[in-house]
N, C-alpha and C positions, 0 to 999 in steps of 0.2 A: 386527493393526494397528488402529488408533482409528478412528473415525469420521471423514472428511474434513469434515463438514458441524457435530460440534461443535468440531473445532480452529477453524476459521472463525470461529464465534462468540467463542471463547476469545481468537483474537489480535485479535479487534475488543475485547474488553474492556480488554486490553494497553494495545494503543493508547489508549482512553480513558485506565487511569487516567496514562500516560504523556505525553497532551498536554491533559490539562482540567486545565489549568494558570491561573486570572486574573488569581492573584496576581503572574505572572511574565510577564502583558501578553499571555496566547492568551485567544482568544475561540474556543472549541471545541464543534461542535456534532455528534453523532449525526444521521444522517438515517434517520427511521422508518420501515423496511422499509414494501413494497409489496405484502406478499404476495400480494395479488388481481389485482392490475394492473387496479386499479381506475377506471375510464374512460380508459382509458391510460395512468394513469400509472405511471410507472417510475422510478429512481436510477440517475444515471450512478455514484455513488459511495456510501462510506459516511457520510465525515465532510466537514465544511466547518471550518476552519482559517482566522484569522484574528490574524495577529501584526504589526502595524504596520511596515512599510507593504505588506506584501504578502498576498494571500489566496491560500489552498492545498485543493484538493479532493483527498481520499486515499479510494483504495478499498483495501482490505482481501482480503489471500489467502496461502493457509495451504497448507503441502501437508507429506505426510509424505517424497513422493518425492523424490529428489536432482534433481529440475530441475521449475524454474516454465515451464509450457508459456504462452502466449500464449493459447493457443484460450480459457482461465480465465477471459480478459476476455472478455465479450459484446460484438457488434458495438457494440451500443447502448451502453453502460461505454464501450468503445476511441474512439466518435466524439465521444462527447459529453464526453470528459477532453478530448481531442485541442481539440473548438471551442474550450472556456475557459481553454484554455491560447494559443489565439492572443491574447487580451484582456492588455497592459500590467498587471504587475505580479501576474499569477495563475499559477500553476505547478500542475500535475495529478501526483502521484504515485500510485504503486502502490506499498504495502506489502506485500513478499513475504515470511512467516515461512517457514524450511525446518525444522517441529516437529523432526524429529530430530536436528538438527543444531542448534538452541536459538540458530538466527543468524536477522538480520532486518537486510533492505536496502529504501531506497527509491529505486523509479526512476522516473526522467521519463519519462510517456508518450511525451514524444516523441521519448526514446532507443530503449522502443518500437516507435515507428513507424518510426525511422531500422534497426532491426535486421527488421523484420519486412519494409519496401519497399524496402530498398536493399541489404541483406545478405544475405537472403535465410532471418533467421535465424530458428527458431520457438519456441526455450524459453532459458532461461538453466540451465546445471547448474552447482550449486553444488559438484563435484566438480570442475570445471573452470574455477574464479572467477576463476584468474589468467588466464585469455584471452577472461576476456568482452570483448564488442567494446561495452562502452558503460559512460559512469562510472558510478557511482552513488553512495550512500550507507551504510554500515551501520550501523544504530541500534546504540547503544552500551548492555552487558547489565552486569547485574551479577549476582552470586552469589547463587539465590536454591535454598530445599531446594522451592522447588514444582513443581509438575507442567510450569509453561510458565515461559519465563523472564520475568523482569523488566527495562523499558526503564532506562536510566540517565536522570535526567533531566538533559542535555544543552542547554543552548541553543543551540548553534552547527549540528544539526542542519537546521533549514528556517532 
């Protein structure tokens, strides 16, 4: 099986070239890893997303296994999607790819935190998508001969 840590990279680059979009009114930006954690600092997320009238922070996560565990997101990721999403008009997703499976969903953190504090629930398995207990989103793919798939570029998405 591949390396979990360059699928990660891979579906963040996805993402890129699938919302650095300005001709089509995103203001898309990469946030430049931390790797030091340099006088503290840290990224709740990967990208910041910007499509009139609403702003959207997406973190990025990749797995080859049949279920996105929760634990994925760092305390720090999980709080700090959660604050900016209480703020009028900003929404926090999570970009989940399941590589083998060449499908890709985005969920509201704070469908998230409804499955994790009230359901009691701790990962999503995409072998069992028809009873997830939260909506979502699936990015819409198209046909491609590469290694990862390719986003449709969709606007009704965010």
């Amino acid at each position: 099986m591949a390396d979990q840590s360059n699928i990660g990279k891979k579906a963040e680059a996805k993402l890129k070239e699938w919302l650095d979009r300005p001709d089509d009114g995103y203001c898309f930006q990469r946030i430049p890893d931390q790797l030091t954690g340099f006088f503290g600092s840290k990224n709740i997320c990967d990208f910041f997303l910007y499509k009139k009238p609403n702003m959207y922070f997406i973190e990025s996560k990749a797995t080859w296994n049949d279920r996105f565990d929760f634990a994925m997101l760092t305390d720090f990721q999980y709080d700090g999607l959660l604050k900016e999403s209480k703020i009028e008009g900003v929404t926090s997703y999570v970009a989940v790819l399941f590589a083998t499976y060449k499908r890709a969903f985005l969920i509201d953190i704070r469908d998230i935190q409804h499955c994790k504090d009230d359901l009691k629930v701790k990962s999503l398995n995409i072998k069992k998508i028809a009873k997830w207990p939260i909506p979502y989103k699936e990015i819409k793919t198209v046909s491609s001969r590469k290694q990862l798939l390719d986003y449709a570029k969709e606007d009704n998405v965010l």
